[in-house]
Structure formats: C-alpha cells, structure tokens
MMTF fields as JSON, N, C-alpha, C and O atoms, coordinates in Angstrom:
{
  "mmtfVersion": "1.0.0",
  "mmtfProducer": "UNKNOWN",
  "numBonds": 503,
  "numAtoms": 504,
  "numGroups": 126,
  "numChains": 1,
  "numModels": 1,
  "chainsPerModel": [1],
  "groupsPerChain": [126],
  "chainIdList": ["A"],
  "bondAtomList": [4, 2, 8, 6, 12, 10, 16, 14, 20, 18, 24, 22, 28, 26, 32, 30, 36, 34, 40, 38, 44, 42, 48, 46, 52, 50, 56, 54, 60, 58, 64, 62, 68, 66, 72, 70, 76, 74, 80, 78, 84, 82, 88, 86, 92, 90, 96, 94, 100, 98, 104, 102, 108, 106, 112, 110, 116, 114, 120, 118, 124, 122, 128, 126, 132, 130, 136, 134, 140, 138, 144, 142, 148, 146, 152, 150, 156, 154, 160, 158, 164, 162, 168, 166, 172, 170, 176, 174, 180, 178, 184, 182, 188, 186, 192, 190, 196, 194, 200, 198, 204, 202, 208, 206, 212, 210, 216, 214, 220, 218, 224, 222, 228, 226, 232, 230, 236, 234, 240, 238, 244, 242, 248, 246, 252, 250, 256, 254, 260, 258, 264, 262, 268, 266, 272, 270, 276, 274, 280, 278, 284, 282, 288, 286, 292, 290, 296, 294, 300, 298, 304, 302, 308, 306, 312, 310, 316, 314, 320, 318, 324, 322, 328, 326, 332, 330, 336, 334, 340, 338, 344, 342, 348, 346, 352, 350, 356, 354, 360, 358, 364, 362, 368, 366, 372, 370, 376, 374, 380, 378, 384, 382, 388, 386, 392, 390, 396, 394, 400, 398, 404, 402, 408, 406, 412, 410, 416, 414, 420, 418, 424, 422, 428, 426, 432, 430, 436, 434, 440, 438, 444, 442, 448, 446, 452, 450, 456, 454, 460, 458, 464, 462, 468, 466, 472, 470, 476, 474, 480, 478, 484, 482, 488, 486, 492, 490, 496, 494, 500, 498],
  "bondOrderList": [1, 1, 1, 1, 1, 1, 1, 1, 1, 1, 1, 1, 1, 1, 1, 1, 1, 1, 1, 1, 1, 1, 1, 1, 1, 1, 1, 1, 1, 1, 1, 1, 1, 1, 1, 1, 1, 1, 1, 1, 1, 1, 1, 1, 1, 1, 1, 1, 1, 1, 1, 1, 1, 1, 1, 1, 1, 1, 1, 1, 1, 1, 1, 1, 1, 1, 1, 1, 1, 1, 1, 1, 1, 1, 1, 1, 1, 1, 1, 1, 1, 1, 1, 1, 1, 1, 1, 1, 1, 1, 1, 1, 1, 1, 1, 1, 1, 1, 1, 1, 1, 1, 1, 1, 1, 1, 1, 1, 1, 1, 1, 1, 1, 1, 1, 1, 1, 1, 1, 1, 1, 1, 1, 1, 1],
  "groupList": [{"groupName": "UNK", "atomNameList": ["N", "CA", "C", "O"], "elementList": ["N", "C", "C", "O"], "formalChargeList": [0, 0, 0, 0], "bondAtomList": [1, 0, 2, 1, 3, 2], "bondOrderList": [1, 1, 2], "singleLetterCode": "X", "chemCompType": "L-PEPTIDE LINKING"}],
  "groupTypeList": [0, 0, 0, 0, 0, 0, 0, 0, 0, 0, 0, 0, 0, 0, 0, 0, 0, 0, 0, 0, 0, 0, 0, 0, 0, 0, 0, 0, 0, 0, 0, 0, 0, 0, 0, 0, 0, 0, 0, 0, 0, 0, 0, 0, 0, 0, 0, 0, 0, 0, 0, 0, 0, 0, 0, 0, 0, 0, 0, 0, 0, 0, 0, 0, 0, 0, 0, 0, 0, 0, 0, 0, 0, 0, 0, 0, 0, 0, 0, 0, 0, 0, 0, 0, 0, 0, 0, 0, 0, 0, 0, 0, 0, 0, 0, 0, 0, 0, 0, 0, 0, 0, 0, 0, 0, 0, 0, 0, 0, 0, 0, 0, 0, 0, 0, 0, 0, 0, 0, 0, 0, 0, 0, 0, 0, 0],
  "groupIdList": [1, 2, 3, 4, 5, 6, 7, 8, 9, 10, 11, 12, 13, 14, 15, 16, 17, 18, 19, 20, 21, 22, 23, 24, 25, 26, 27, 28, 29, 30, 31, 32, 33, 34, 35, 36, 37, 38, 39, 40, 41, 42, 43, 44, 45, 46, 47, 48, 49, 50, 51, 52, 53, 54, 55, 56, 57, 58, 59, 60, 61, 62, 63, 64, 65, 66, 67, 68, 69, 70, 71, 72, 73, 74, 75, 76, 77, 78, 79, 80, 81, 82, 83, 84, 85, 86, 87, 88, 89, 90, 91, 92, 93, 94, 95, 96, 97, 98, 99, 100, 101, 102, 103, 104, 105, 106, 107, 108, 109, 110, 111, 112, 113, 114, 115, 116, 117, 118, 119, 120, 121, 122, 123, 124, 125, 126],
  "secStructList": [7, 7, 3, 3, 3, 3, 3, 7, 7, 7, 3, 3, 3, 6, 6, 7, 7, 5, 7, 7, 3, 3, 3, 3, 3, 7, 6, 6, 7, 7, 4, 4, 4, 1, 3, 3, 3, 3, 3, 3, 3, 7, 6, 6, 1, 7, 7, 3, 3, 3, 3, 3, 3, 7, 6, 6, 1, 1, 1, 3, 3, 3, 7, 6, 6, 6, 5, 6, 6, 5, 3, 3, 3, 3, 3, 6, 6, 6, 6, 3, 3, 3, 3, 3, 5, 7, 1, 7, 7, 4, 4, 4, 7, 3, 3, 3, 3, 7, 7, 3, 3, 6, 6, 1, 1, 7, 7, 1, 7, 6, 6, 6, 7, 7, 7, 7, 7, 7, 7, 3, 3, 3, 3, 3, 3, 7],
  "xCoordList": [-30.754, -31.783, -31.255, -30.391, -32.033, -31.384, -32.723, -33.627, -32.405, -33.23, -33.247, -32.398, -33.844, -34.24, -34.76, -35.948, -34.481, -34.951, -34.782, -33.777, -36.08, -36.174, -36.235, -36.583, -35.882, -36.097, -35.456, -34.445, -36.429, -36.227, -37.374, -37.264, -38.526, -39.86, -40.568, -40.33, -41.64, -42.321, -43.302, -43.686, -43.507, -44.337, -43.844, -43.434, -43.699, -43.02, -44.298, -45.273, -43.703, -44.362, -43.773, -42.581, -44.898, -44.34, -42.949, -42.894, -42.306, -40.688, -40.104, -38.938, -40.092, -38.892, -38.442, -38.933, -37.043, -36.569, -36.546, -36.508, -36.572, -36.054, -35.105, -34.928, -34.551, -33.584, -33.562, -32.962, -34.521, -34.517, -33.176, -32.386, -32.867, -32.35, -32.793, -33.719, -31.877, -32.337, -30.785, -29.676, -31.211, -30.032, -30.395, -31.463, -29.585, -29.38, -28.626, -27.55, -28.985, -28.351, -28.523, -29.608, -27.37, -27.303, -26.113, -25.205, -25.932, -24.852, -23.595, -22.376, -24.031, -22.78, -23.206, -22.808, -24.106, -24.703, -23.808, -23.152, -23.805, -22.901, -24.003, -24.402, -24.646, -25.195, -24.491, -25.227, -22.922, -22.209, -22.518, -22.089, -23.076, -23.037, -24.739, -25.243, -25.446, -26.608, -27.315, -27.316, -28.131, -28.567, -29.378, -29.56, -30.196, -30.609, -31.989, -31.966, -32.934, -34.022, -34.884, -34.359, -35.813, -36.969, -38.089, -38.187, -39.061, -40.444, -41.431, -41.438, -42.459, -43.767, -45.348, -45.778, -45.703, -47.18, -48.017, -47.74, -49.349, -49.851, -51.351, -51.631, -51.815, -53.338, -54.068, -54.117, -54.609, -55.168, -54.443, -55.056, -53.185, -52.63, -51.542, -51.299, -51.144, -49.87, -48.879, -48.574, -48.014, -46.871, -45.86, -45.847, -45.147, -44.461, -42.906, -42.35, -42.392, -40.881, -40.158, -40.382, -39.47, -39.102, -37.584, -37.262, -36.654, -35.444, -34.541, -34.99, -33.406, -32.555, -31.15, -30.837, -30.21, -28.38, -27.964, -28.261, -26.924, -26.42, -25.303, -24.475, -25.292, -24.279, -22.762, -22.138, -22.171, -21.206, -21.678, -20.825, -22.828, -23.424, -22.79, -22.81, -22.162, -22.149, -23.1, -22.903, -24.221, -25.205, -26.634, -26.931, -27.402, -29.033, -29.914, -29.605, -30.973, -32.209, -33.383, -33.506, -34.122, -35.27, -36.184, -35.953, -37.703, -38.938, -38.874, -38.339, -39.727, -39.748, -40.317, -40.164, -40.92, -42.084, -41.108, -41.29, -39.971, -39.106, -37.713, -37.021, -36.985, -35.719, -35.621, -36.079, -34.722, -33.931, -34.262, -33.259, -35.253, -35.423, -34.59, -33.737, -34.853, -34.49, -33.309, -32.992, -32.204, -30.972, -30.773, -30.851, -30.49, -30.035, -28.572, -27.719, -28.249, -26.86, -26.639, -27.647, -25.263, -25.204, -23.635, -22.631, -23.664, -22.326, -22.598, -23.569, -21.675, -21.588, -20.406, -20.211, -19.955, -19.258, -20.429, -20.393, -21.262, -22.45, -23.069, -23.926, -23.382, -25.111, -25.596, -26.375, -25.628, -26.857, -26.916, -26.05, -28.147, -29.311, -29.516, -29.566, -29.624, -30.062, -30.837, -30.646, -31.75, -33.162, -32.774, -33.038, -31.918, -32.299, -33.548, -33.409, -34.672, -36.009, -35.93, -36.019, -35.786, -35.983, -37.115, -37.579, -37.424, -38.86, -40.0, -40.573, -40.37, -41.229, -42.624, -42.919, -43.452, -44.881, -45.636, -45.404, -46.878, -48.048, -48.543, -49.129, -47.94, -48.069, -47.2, -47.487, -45.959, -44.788, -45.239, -44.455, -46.478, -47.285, -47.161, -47.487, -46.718, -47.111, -45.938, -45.219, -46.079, -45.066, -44.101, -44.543, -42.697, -41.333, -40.534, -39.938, -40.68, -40.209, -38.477, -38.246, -37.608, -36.278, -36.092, -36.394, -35.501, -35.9, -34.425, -33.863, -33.562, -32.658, -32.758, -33.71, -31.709, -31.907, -30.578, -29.5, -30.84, -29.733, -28.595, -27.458, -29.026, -28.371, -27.428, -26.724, -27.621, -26.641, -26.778, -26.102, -27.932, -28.265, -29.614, -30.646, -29.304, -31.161, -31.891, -31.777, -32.949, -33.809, -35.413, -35.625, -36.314, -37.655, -38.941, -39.875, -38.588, -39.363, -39.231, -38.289, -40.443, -40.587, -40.449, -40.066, -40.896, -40.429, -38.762, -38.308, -37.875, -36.446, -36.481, -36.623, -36.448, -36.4, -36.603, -37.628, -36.066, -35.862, -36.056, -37.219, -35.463, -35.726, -36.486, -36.192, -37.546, -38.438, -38.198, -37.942, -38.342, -38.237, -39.97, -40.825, -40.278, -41.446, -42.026, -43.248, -41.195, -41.439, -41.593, -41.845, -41.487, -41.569, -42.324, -41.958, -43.368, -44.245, -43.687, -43.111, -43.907, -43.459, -45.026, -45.811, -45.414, -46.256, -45.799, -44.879, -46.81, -46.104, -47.45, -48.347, -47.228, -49.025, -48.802, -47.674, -49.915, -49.345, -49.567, -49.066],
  "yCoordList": [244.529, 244.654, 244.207, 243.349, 245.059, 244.351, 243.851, 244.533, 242.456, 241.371, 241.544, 242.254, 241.151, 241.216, 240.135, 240.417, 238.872, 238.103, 237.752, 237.332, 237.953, 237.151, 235.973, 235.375, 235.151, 234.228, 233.891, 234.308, 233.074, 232.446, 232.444, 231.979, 232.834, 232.886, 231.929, 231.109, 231.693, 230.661, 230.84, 231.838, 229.446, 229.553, 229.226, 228.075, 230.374, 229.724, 230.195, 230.944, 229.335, 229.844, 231.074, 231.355, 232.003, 232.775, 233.137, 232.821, 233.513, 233.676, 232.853, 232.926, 232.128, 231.836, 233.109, 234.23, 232.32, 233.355, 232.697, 231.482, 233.619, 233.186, 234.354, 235.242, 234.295, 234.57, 234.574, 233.784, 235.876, 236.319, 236.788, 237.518, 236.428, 236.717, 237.304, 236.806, 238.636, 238.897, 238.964, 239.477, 238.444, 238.539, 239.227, 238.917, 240.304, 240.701, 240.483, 239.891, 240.829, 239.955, 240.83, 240.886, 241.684, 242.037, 242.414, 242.589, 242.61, 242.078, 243.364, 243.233, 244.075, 245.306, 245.775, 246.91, 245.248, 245.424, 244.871, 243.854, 245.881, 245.857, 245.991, 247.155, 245.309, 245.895, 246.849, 247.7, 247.142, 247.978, 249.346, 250.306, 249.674, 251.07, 251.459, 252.519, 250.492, 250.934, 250.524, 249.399, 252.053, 251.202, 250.235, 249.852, 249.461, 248.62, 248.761, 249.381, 248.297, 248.514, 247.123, 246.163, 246.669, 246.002, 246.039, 246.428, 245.746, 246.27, 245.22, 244.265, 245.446, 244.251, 244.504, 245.201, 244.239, 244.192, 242.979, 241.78, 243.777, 242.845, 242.472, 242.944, 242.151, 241.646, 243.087, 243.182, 244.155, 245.336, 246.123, 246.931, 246.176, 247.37, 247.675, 246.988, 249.021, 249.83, 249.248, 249.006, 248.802, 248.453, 249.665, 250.885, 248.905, 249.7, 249.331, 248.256, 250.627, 250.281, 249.481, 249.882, 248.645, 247.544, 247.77, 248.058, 247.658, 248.131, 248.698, 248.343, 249.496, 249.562, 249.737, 250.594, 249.387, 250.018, 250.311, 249.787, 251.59, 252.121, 251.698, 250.963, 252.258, 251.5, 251.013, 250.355, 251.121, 250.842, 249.801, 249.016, 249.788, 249.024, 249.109, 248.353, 250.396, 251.234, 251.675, 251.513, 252.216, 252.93, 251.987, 251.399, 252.128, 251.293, 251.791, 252.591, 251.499, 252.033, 250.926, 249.765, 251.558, 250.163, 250.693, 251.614, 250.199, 250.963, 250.464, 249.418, 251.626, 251.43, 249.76, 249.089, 249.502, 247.958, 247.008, 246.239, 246.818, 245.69, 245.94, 244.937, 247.058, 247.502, 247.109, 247.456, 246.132, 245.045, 244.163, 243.458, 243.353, 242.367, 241.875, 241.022, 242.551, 242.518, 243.028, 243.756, 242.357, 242.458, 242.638, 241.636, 244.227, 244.084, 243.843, 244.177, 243.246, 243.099, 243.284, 243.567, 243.107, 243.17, 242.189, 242.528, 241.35, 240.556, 241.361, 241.088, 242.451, 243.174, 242.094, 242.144, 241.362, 240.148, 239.333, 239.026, 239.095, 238.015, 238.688, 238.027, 240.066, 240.889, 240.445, 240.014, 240.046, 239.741, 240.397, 240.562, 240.697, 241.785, 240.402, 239.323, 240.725, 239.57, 240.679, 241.884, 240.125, 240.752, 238.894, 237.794, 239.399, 237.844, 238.511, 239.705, 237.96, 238.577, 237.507, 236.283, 238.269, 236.859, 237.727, 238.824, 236.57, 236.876, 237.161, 238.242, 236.398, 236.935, 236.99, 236.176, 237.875, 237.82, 237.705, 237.783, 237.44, 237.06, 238.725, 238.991, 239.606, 240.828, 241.007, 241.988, 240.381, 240.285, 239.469, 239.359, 238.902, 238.342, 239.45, 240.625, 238.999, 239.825, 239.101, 238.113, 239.964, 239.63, 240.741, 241.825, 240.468, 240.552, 241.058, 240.321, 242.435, 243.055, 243.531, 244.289, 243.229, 244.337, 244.812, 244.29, 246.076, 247.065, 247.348, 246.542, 248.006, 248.933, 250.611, 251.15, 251.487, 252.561, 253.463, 253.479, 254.045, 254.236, 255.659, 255.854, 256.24, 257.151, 257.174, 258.089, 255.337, 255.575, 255.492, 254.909, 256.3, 256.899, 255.84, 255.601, 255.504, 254.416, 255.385, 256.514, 254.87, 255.788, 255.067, 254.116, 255.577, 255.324, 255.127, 254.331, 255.919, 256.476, 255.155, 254.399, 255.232, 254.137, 254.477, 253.776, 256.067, 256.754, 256.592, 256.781, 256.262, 256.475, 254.953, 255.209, 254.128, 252.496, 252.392, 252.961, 251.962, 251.885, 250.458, 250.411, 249.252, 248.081, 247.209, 247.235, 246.36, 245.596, 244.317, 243.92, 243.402, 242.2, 241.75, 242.606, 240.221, 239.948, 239.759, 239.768, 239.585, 239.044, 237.846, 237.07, 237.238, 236.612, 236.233, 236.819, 235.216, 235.147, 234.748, 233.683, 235.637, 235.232, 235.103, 236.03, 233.948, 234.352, 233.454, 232.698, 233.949, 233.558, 233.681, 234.52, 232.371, 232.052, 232.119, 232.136, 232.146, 231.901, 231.3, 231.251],
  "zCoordList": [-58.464, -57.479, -56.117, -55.933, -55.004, -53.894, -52.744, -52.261, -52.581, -51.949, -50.525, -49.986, -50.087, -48.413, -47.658, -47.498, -47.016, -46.432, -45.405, -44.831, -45.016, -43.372, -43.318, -44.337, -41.976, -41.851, -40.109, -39.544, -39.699, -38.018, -37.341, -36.207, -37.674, -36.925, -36.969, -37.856, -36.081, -35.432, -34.05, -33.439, -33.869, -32.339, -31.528, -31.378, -30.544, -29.178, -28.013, -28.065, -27.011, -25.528, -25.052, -25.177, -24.348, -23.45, -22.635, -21.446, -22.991, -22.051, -22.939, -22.551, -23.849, -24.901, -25.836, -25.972, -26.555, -26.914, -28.462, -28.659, -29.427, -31.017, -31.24, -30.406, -32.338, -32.855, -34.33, -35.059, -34.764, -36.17, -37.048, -36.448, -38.403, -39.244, -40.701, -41.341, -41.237, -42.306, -43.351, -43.204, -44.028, -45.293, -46.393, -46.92, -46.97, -47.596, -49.21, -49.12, -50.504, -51.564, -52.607, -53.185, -53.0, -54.436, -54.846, -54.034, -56.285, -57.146, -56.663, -56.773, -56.345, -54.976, -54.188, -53.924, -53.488, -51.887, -51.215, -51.438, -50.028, -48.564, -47.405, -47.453, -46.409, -45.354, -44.788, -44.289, -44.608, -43.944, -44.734, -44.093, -45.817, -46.27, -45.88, -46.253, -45.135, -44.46, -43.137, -42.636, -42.497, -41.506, -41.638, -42.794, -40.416, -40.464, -39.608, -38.545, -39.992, -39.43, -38.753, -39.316, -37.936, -38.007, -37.567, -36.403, -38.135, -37.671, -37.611, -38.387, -36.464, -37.3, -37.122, -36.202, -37.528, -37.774, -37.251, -37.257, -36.704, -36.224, -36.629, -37.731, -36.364, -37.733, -37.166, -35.939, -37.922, -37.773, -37.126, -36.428, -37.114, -36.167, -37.772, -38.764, -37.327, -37.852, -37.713, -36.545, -38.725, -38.649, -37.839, -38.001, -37.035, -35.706, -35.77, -35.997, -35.483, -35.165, -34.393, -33.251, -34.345, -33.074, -32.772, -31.619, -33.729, -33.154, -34.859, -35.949, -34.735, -35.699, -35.844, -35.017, -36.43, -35.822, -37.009, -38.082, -36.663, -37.864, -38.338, -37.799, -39.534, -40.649, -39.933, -40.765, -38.92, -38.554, -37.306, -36.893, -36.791, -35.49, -34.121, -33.15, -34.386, -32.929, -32.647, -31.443, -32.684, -32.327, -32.711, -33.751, -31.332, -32.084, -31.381, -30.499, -31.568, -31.301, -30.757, -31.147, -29.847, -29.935, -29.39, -28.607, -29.683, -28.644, -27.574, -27.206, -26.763, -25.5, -25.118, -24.098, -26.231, -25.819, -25.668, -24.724, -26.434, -26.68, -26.186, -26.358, -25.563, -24.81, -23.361, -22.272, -23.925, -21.937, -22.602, -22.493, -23.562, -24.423, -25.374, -25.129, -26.877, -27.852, -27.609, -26.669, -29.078, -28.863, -30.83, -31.541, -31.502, -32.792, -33.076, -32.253, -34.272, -33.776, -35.584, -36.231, -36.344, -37.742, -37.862, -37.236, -38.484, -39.915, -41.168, -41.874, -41.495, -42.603, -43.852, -45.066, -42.906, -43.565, -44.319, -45.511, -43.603, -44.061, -44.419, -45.007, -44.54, -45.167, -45.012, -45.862, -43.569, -42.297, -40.899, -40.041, -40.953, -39.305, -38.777, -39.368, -37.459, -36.455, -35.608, -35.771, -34.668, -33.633, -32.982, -33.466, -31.466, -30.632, -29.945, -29.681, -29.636, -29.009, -27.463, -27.366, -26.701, -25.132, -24.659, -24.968, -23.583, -22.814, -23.777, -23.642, -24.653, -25.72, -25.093, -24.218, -25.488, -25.055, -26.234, -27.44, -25.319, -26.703, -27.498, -28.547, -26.342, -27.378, -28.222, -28.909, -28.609, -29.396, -30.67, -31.612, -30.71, -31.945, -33.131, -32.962, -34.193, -35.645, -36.824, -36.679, -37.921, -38.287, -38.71, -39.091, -38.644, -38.205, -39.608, -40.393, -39.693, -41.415, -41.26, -40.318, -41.899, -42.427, -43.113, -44.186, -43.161, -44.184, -44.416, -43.674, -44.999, -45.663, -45.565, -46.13, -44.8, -44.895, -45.367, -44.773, -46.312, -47.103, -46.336, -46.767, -45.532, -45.003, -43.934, -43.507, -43.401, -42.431, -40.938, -40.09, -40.859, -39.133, -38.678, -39.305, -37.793, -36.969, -37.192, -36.714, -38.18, -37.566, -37.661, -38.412, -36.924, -36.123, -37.764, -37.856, -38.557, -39.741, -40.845, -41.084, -41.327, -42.436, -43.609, -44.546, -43.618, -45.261, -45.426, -46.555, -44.383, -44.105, -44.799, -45.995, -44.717, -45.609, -47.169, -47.547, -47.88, -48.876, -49.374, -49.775, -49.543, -49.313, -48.35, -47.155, -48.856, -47.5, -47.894, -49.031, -46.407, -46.954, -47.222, -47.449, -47.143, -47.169, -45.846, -45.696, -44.855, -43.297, -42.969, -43.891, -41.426, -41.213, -39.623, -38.604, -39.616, -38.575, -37.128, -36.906, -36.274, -34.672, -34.121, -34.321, -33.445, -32.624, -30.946, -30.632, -30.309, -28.339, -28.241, -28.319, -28.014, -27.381, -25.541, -25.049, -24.804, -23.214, -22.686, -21.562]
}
C-alpha cells in the first residue's frame, strides 16, 4: 500500500509564512515516478487545486489565487512534496491535501490523483 502524509500546518497571522510537508511511504514507492499534487478545502467549499510538479520537478503548476506566493518543490531522495506558502491570508484557511498522480504530467484534475493523504489544517486569522 502506498501512504500519504501531511504534516506542518497550523495558526498563523496574516503575512506569515508555513511550510507544509508530505511524505510518502511504501514498500517500492518512489515520489520520482510521480507527479505531485496539493489541494485544500475549505468548510463548505469544493476542494480546489493549489499547486503541482511533475515527476522530474522541472515543470509546476499553481492557481492563479496562490502564484508569486506558494513555492512547490520535491526530495525524491526523501519521498517528500513541500508547498513553502508566504504572505498567507485568512482566505488561505482550509485544509491542505497531497495526492499522487501516476502519469507523470501536473495536472489541475482530481480524477488524475490516485493516492490522498488525510490533510492537514492551515488557518491565518487577521
């Protein structure tokens, strides 16, 4: 089986920055043979795309809401995703999912994920 965990979230003020981590764990899992995704949800809203990089982490992706911000980055050594988030806002409240995508390419789509973690809570009060 292959595991998924987040972890680095919390409460910060307005304009701080955190620095999410997700690790990855199974018995011949590589993060390097997939892209990488993260997403979050917020109490009654649609879980939304936030940023993703592909299997080599030359190439990434991010929404328009969180790009000049957020920063995805990947240790395929460690089978660990990092999201550094600066300037956080209180609209940056939810919680903070990584997913697994087995093909390779960033992509925006949630049917494209294969593995989820459980998440983890960011909120930015102001």
């Amino acid at each position: 089986q292959v595991q998924v965990a987040e972890s680095g979230g919390g409460l910060v003020q307005a304009g701080d920055s955190l620095r999410l981590s997700c690790a990855v764990s199974a018995r011949t899992f590589s993060t390097s043979a997939c892209a990488m995704g993260w997403f979050r949800q917020a109490p009654g809203k649609e879980r939304e795309f936030v940023a993703a990089i592909n299997w080599r982490g030359r190439d990434t992706d991010y929404a328009d809401s969180v790009k000049g911000r957020f920063t995805i980055s990947r240790d395929d050594a460690k089978n660990t995703v990092y999201l550094l988030m600066n300037s956080l806002k209180p609209h940056d409240t939810a919680v903070y999912y990584c997913a697994t995508q087995p093909y390779g390419r960033a992509s925006r789509l949630r049917s494209d994920y294969t593995y989820w973690g459980q998440g983890t809570q960011v909120t930015v009060s102001s």
